[in-house]
Rosetta silent file (secondary structure, phi, psi, omega in degrees, C-alpha in Angstrom):
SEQUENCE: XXXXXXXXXXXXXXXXXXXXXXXXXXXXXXXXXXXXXXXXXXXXXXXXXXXXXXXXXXXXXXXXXXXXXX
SCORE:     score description
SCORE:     0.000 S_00000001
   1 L     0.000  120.649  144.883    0.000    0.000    0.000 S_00000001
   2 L  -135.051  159.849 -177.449    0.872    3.417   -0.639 S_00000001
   3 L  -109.559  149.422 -162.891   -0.646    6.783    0.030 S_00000001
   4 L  -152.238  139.836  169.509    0.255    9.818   -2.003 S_00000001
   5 L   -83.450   -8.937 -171.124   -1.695   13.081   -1.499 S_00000001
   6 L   -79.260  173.828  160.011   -0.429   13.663   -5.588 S_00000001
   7 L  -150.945  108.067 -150.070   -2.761   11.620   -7.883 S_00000001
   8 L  -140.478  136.139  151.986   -0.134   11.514  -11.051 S_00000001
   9 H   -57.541  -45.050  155.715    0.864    9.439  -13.673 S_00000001
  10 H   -33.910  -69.477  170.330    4.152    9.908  -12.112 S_00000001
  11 H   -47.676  -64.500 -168.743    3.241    8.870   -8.887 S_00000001
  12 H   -62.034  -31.132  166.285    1.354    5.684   -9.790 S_00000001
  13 H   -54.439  -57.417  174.785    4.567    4.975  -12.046 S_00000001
  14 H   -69.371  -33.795  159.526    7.343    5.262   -9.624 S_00000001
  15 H   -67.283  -17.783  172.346    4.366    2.911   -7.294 S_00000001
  16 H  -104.894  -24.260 -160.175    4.252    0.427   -9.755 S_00000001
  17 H   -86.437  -16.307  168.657    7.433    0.360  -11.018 S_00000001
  18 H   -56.887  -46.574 -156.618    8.564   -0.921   -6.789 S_00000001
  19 H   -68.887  -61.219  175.425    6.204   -3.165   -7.208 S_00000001
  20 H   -38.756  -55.650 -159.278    7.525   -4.304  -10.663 S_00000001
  21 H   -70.346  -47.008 -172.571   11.134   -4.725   -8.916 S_00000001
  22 H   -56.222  -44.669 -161.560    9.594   -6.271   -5.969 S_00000001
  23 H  -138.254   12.408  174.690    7.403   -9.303   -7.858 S_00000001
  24 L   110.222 -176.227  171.482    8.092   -9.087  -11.250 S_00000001
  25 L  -108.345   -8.423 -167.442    5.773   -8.941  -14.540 S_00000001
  26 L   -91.006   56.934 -148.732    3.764  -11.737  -13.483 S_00000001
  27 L   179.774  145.982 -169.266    0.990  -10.255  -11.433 S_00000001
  28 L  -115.241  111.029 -158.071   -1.934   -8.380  -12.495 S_00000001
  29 L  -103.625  143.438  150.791   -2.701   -4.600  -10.525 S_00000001
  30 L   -76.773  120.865 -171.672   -6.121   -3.924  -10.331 S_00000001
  31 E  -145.430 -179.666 -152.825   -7.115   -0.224  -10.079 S_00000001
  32 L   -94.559    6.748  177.030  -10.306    1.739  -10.416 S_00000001
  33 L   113.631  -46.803 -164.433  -10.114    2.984  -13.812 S_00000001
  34 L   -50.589  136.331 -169.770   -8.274    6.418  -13.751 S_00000001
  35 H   -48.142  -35.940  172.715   -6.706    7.015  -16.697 S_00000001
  36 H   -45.011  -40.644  136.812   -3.295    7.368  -14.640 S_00000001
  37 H    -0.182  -89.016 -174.321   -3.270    3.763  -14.090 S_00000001
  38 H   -59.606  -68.199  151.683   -3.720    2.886  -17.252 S_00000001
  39 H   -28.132  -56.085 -176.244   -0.591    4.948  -18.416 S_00000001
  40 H   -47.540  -68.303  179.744    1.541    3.704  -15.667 S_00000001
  41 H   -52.108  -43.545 -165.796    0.917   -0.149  -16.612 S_00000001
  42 H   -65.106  -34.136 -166.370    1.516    0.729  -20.275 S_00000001
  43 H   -90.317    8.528 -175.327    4.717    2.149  -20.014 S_00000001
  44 H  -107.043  -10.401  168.718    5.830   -0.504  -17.090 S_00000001
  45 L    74.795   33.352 -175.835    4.643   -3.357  -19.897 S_00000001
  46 L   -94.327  122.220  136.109    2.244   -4.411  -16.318 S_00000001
  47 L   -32.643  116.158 -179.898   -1.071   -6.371  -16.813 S_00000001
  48 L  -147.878  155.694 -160.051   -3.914   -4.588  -15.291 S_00000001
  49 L  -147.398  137.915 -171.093   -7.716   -4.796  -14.832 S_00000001
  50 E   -97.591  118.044  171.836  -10.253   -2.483  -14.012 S_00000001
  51 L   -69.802  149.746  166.215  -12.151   -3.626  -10.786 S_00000001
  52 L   -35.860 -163.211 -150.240  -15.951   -4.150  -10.457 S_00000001
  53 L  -115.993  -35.464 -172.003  -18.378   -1.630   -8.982 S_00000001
  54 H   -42.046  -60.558 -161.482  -18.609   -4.050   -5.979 S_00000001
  55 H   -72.111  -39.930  175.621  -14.854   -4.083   -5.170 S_00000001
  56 H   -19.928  -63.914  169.097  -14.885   -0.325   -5.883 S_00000001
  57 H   -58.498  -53.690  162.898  -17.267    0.432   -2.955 S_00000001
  58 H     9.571 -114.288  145.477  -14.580   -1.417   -0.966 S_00000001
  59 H    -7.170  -42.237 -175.313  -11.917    0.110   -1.846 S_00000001
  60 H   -87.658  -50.495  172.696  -13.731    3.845   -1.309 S_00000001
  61 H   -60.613  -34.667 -174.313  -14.617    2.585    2.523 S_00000001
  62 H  -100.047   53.818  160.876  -11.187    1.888    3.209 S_00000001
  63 H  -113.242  -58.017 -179.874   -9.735    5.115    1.905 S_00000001
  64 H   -64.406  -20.091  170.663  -12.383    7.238    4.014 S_00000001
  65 H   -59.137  -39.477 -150.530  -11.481    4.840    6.899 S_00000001
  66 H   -83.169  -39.200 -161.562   -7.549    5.314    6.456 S_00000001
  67 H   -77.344  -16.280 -164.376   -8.308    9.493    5.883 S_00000001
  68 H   -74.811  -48.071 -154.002  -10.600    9.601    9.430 S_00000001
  69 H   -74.604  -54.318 -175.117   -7.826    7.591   11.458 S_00000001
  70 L   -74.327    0.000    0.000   -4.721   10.040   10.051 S_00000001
């Protein structure tokens, strides 16, 4: 996990590309759609998939959880 108050093609690049060092090409990140993403994986040559509406709401509670607690 990381939190960035930026929301960047940059950022999410330099966050994926740790990951990419960390595990590889063989893993698939899931993200919410934003186009920023989507850039990031292309130029890191990363499989990625746009999550449901389900996992979405998820995803949205534990962001407003994580912003309440800091």
């Amino acid at each position: 996990m990381d939190i960035s108050k930026d929301r960047t093609v940059l950022v999410c690049y330099n966050f994926i590309k740790k990951l990419k060092g960390l595990y590889g090409n063989r893993y698939t990140i899931y993200t919410d759609g934003a186009h920023y993403y989507h850039q990031a994986c292309r130029w890191l040559r990363i499989k990625y998939n746009v999550y449901d509406q389900e996992d979405k709401n998820v995803m949205e509670r534990s962001i407003q959880y994580i912003n309440k607690e800091g």
